[in-house]
C-alpha positions in Angstrom: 0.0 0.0 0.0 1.2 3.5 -1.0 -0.3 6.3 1.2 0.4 10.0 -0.4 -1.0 13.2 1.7 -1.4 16.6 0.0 -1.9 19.9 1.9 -2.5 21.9 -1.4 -2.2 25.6 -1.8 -5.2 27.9 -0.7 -6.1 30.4 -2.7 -9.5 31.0 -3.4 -9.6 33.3 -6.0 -8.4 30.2 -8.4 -8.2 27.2 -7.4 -7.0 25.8 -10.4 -3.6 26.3 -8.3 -4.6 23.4 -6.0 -5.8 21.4 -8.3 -2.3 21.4 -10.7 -1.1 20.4 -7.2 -3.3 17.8 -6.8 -2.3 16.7 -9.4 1.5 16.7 -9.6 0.7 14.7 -6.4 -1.0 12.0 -8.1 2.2 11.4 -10.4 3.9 11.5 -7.9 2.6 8.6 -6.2 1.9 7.5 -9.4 5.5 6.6 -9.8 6.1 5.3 -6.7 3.8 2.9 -6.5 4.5 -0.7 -7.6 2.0 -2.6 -9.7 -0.8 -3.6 -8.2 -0.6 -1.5 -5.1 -3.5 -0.1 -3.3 -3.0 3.6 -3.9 -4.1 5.9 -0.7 -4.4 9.7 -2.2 -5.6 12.1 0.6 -5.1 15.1 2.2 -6.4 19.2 2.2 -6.8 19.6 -1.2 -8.0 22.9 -1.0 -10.6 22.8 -3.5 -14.4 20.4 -3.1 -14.6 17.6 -5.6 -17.8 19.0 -7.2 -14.9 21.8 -8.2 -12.3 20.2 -9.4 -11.5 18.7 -12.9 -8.5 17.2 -11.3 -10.7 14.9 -8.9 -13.0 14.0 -11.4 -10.1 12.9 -14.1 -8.4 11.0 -11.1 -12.0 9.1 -10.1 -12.6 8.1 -14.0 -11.2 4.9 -15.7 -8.0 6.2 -16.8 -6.1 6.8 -12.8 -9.1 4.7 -11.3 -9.1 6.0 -8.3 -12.5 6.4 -6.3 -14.7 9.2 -6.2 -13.5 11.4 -3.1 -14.9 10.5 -0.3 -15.8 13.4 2.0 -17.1 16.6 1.9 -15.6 19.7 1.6 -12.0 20.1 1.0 -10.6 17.6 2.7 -10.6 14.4 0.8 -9.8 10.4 0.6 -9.0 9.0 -2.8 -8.4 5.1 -2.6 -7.5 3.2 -5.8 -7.5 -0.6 -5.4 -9.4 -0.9 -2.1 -12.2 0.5 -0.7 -13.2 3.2 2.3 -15.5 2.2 5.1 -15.9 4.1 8.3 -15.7 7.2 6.9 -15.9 9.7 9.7 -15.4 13.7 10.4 -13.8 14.5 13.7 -15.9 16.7 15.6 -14.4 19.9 17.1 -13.6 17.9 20.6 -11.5 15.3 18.5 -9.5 18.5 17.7 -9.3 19.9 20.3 -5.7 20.1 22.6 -4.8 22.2 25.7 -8.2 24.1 24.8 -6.9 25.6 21.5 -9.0 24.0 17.9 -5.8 22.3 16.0 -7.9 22.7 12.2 -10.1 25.7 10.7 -11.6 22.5 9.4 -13.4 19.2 10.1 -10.5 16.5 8.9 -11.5 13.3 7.8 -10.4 10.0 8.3 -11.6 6.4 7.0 -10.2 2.7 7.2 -8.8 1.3 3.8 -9.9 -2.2 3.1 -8.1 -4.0 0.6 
Protein backbone atom coordinates (compact mmCIF):
# COMPACT_ATOMS: atom_id res chain seq x y z
CA UNK A 1 0.00 0.00 0.00
CA UNK A 2 1.23 3.50 -0.98
CA UNK A 3 -0.32 6.27 1.23
CA UNK A 4 0.45 9.98 -0.36
CA UNK A 5 -0.97 13.24 1.67
CA UNK A 6 -1.37 16.58 -0.04
CA UNK A 7 -1.91 19.92 1.87
CA UNK A 8 -2.45 21.91 -1.39
CA UNK A 9 -2.23 25.62 -1.84
CA UNK A 10 -5.22 27.89 -0.66
CA UNK A 11 -6.13 30.45 -2.75
CA UNK A 12 -9.54 31.01 -3.39
CA UNK A 13 -9.60 33.28 -6.01
CA UNK A 14 -8.40 30.21 -8.42
CA UNK A 15 -8.17 27.18 -7.37
CA UNK A 16 -6.99 25.81 -10.43
CA UNK A 17 -3.57 26.27 -8.31
CA UNK A 18 -4.57 23.35 -6.05
CA UNK A 19 -5.75 21.41 -8.35
CA UNK A 20 -2.35 21.44 -10.72
CA UNK A 21 -1.11 20.36 -7.20
CA UNK A 22 -3.28 17.84 -6.83
CA UNK A 23 -2.25 16.69 -9.41
CA UNK A 24 1.46 16.65 -9.60
CA UNK A 25 0.73 14.72 -6.39
CA UNK A 26 -0.97 12.01 -8.14
CA UNK A 27 2.18 11.41 -10.36
CA UNK A 28 3.93 11.49 -7.91
CA UNK A 29 2.63 8.63 -6.15
CA UNK A 30 1.86 7.49 -9.36
CA UNK A 31 5.49 6.59 -9.79
CA UNK A 32 6.10 5.28 -6.66
CA UNK A 33 3.83 2.92 -6.54
CA UNK A 34 4.46 -0.70 -7.56
CA UNK A 35 1.99 -2.65 -9.66
CA UNK A 36 -0.79 -3.62 -8.18
CA UNK A 37 -0.60 -1.53 -5.06
CA UNK A 38 -3.54 -0.13 -3.34
CA UNK A 39 -3.00 3.60 -3.87
CA UNK A 40 -4.10 5.85 -0.74
CA UNK A 41 -4.36 9.71 -2.24
CA UNK A 42 -5.63 12.06 0.56
CA UNK A 43 -5.09 15.14 2.24
CA UNK A 44 -6.37 19.16 2.23
CA UNK A 45 -6.81 19.55 -1.23
CA UNK A 46 -7.97 22.90 -0.98
CA UNK A 47 -10.61 22.78 -3.47
CA UNK A 48 -14.38 20.45 -3.09
CA UNK A 49 -14.64 17.61 -5.63
CA UNK A 50 -17.77 19.04 -7.21
CA UNK A 51 -14.86 21.80 -8.23
CA UNK A 52 -12.31 20.21 -9.40
CA UNK A 53 -11.53 18.74 -12.93
CA UNK A 54 -8.52 17.16 -11.31
CA UNK A 55 -10.71 14.89 -8.95
CA UNK A 56 -13.04 13.98 -11.45
CA UNK A 57 -10.15 12.94 -14.14
CA UNK A 58 -8.38 11.02 -11.06
CA UNK A 59 -11.97 9.07 -10.05
CA UNK A 60 -12.59 8.11 -14.02
CA UNK A 61 -11.19 4.90 -15.66
CA UNK A 62 -7.99 6.23 -16.75
CA UNK A 63 -6.08 6.82 -12.83
CA UNK A 64 -9.09 4.68 -11.33
CA UNK A 65 -9.14 6.04 -8.26
CA UNK A 66 -12.52 6.36 -6.25
CA UNK A 67 -14.66 9.22 -6.24
CA UNK A 68 -13.49 11.41 -3.10
CA UNK A 69 -14.86 10.47 -0.32
CA UNK A 70 -15.84 13.41 2.05
CA UNK A 71 -17.07 16.60 1.89
CA UNK A 72 -15.62 19.69 1.58
CA UNK A 73 -12.02 20.13 1.04
CA UNK A 74 -10.59 17.59 2.72
CA UNK A 75 -10.60 14.42 0.76
CA UNK A 76 -9.85 10.38 0.60
CA UNK A 77 -8.96 8.98 -2.83
CA UNK A 78 -8.44 5.12 -2.65
CA UNK A 79 -7.55 3.19 -5.80
CA UNK A 80 -7.50 -0.61 -5.42
CA UNK A 81 -9.38 -0.92 -2.14
CA UNK A 82 -12.23 0.46 -0.69
CA UNK A 83 -13.22 3.25 2.33
CA UNK A 84 -15.49 2.15 5.12
CA UNK A 85 -15.87 4.10 8.31
CA UNK A 86 -15.68 7.16 6.93
CA UNK A 87 -15.94 9.66 9.71
CA UNK A 88 -15.42 13.68 10.40
CA UNK A 89 -13.84 14.52 13.71
CA UNK A 90 -15.90 16.74 15.60
CA UNK A 91 -14.45 19.88 17.11
CA UNK A 92 -13.61 17.94 20.64
CA UNK A 93 -11.53 15.34 18.51
CA UNK A 94 -9.48 18.55 17.68
CA UNK A 95 -9.27 19.94 20.28
CA UNK A 96 -5.70 20.12 22.64
CA UNK A 97 -4.85 22.18 25.70
CA UNK A 98 -8.17 24.11 24.79
CA UNK A 99 -6.89 25.56 21.54
CA UNK A 100 -8.99 23.96 17.90
CA UNK A 101 -5.82 22.28 15.99
CA UNK A 102 -7.90 22.68 12.22
CA UNK A 103 -10.13 25.75 10.72
CA UNK A 104 -11.55 22.54 9.43
CA UNK A 105 -13.43 19.18 10.09
CA UNK A 106 -10.48 16.48 8.91
CA UNK A 107 -11.54 13.34 7.82
CA UNK A 108 -10.42 10.01 8.34
CA UNK A 109 -11.57 6.43 6.98
CA UNK A 110 -10.21 2.68 7.18
CA UNK A 111 -8.84 1.29 3.77
CA UNK A 112 -9.91 -2.18 3.13
CA UNK A 113 -8.06 -4.04 0.58
Amino acid sequence: MLVANLHATSFPADQRLADAELLRAAVFAEGLAEPGDVVVLAGDFNVPADRSAIQVELSGEEWGFSWPHGEGIDQILVRGASVESLERWPRDRRTVDGRTLSDHTPVEGRVVA
